[in-house]
N, C-alpha and C positions, 0 to 999 in steps of 0.2 A: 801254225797252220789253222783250218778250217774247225779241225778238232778238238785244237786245245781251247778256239774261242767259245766254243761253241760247250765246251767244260766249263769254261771260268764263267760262260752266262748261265749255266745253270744251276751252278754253285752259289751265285750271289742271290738267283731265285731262291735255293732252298736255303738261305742263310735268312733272306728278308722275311721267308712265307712263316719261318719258325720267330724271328724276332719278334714281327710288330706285333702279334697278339698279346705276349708276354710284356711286353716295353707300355702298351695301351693301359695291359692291366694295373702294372706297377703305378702309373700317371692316376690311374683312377682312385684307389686306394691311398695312394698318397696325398691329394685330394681329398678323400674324403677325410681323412685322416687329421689334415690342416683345419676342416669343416668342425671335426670334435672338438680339437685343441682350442678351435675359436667358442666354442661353445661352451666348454669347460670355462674357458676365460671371464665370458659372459658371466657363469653361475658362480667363480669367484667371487666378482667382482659385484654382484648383488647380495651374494654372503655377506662380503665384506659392509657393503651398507645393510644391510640388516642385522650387522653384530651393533654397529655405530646407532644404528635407530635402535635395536633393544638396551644397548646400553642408555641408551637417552630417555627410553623409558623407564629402567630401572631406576636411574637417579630421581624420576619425576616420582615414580612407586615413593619412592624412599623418604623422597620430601612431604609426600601426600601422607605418608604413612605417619611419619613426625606432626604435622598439620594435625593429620585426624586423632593423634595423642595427645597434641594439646586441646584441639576440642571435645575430647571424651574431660582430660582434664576439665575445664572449664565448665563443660556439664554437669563434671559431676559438684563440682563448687555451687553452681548454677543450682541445684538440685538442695543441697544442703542449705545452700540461702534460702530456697523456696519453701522447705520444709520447715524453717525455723522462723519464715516468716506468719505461713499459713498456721503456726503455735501459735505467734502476736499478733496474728488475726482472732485467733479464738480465747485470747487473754485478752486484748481489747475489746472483743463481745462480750465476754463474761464481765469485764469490768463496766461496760458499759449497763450493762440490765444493772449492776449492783447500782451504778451511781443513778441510772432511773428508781430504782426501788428505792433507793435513800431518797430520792429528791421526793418519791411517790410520798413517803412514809414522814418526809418534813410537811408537805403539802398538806398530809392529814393532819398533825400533829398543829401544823400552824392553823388550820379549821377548827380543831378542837379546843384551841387557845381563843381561838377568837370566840366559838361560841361558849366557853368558858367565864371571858371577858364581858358577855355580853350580861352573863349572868349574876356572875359579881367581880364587881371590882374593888378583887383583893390584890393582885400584883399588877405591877405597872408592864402596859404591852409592850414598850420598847424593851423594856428588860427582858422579856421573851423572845421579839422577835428579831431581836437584830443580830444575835449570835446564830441563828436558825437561817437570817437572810444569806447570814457570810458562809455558810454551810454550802448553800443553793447557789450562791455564784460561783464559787470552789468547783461544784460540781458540776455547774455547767461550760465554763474553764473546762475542765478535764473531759466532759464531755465533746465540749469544740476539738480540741488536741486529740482526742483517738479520731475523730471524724477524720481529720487531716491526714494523719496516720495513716486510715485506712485508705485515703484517697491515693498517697506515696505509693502503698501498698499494690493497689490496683495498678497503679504505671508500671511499678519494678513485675509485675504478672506478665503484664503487655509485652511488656521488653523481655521476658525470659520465654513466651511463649516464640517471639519474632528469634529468636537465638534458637530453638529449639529445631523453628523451619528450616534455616540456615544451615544449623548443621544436618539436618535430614538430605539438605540440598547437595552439602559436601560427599556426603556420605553414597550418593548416588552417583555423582560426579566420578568419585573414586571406581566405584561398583565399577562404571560404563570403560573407566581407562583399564582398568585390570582385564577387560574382557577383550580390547582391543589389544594389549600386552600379547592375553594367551593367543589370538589371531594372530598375532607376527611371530609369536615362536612355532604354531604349528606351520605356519610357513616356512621359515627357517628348517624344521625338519622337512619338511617334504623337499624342498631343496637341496638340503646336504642326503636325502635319498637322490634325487635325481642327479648330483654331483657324483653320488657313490656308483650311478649306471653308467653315467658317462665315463667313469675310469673305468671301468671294468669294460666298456665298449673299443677306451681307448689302448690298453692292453691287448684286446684280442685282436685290434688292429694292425698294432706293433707285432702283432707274433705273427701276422699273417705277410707282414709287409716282410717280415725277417725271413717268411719261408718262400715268401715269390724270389726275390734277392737272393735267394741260395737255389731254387730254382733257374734265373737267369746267369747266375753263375757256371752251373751246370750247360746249360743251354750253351750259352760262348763256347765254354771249353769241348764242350761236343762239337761244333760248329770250325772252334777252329782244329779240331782234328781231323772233322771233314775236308774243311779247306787244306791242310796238308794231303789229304788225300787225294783229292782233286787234281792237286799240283802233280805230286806223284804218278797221277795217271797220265795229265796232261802230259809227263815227261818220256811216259812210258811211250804215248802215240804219237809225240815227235820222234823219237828214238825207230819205232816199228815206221812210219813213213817216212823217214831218212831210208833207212835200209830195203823198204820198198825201192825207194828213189834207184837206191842202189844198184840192185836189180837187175832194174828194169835198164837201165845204163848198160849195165853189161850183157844182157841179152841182146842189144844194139849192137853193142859192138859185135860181138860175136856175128849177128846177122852181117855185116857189114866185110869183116873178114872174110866171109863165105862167097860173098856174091863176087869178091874180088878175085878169090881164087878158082873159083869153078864157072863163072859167070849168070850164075842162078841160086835160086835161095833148095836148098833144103828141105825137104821135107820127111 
C-alpha cells in the first residue's frame, strides 16, 4: 500500500543520506593516497638515479684519485730531478769560475812569459807556450759544454715549471668535482629524508583508509539492519491495514443486515 511505499522511499533516503558522504570520503583518500604512492615512486626512482650518478662519480673520484697519485708521484721525481739538477747548476758554476781563474791565471802566466822573453831569451817560447795554449783550449771546451749544459738545464726548468701548472690545474679540477660529489650526496639525503616523510604520510594514509573501511562496514551493517526494519514495519502496516480492511467490511455488512431486517439503520 501507500505506507509501505512510502517506508521503502524513506529508507533508501536514509541509506543514500548516510552512504555517499562516507563512499566520497573513501574515493578521496584513496586518491590521495594513489597521489603519494605516485610520488613516492617519483623519489624512487631519482634515488635510483642518483645512486647510478654517485656511483659514477665515485668511479671518476677513484680514477682521479689514482691520476692525482701518479702526479704527486711524478712530482715528486720531478722535484728530485730538479733538485739535483739545481746541484749541477751550482757544480757547473763553481766549475766554471775555476776554469775562468785557470784560463785568468794561464793568461797572466803567458804575459809574464812573454814579458820574461822579452827580456831574455833564455828558453824557447814555444816550449812555453804551447802546453799553456792546449790548457786554454781544454778549458774553454769545457767551458763551451757547461754553457750547453746549462742551457739543457734551463729547458728541463721550463718544462718542470709547465708540469708543476698542470698539475696545480688537476688538482683543482679534482677540488671542483669532490665538491659537486658532496652536492649530490646532500641531495641524495635530503631525498631519502623526503622519501622517509612520504612513507610515513603514506602509512598514516593506510591506517586511516583502513579505519573509514571499517567505518563503512559498520555503516552497511547498520543500514542493513535498518533496512530489515523497515521491511518489518512495512509488514507490520500492511498486516494493521489488511485488518483495518477487515473491519471496516464487516461493519458493512453488519449495516446491511440491519437495514434489511428493521428497514432502517440503527442507531
Amino acid at each position: 500500500g501507500s505506507l509501505g511505499s512510502e517506508v521503502d522511499h524513506g529508507g533508501r533516503e536514509m541509506f543514500h543520506g548516510h552512504a555517499d558522504p562516507v563512499v566520497h570520503e573513501l574515493n578521496r583518500l584513496e586518491n590521495l593516497l594513489r597521489e603519494k604512492e605516485r610520488e613516492l615512486g617519483h623519489a624512487y626512482s631519482e634515488i635510483k638515479g642518483l645512486k647510478v650518478t654517485e656511483a659514477l662519480k665515485d668511479k671518476a673520484i677513484a680514477e682521479l684519485s689514482k691520476e692525482l697519485k701518479k702526479q704527486d708521484e711524478r712530482l715528486s721525481i720531478l722535484e728530485k730531478q730538479l733538485e739535483q739538477k739545481n746541484l749541477d747548476v751550482k757544480r757547473i758554476c763553481n766549475e766554471r769560475k775555476e776554469a775562468l781563474s785557470a784560463q785568468f791565471a794561464a793568461e797572466a802566466s803567458l804575459r809574464r812569459i812573454h814579458s820574461a822573453q822579452r827580456d831574455e831569451e833564455v828558453v824557447p817560447f814555444d816550449a812555453i807556450i804551447g802546453p799553456l795554449e792546449s790548457d786554454i783550449k781544454k778549458y774553454k771546451h769545457e767551458i763551451a759544454v757547461l754553457q750547453d749544459d746549462k742551457k739543457a738545464l734551463e729547458r728541463h726548468l721550463k718544462l718542470n715549471e709547465a708540469a708543476f701548472v698542470e698539475a696545480g690545474d688537476i688538482l683543482r679540477s679534482a677540488l671542483e668535482r669532490a665538491l659537486i660529489v658532496e652536492d649530490v650526496q646532500n641531495q641524495n639525503i635530503e631525498l631519502k629524508k623526503q622519501m622517509e616523510i612520504y612513507h610515513e604520510e603514506n602509512m598514516l594514509l593506510e591506517k586511516s583508509n583502513r579505519q573509514k573501511v571499517l567505518e563503512i562496514e559498520k555503516l552497511t551493517h547498520t543500514v542493513g539492519e535498518l533496512e530489515e526494519s523497515i521491511l518489518a514495519s512495512r509488514d507490520v502496516a500492511n498486516a494493521v491495514h489488511f485488518y483495518q480492511n477487515q473491519a471496516t467490511r464487516l461493519n458493512v455488512s453488519e449495516i446491511d443486515v440491519s437495514v434489511q431486517k428493521f428497514g432502517s439503520i440503527p442507531f
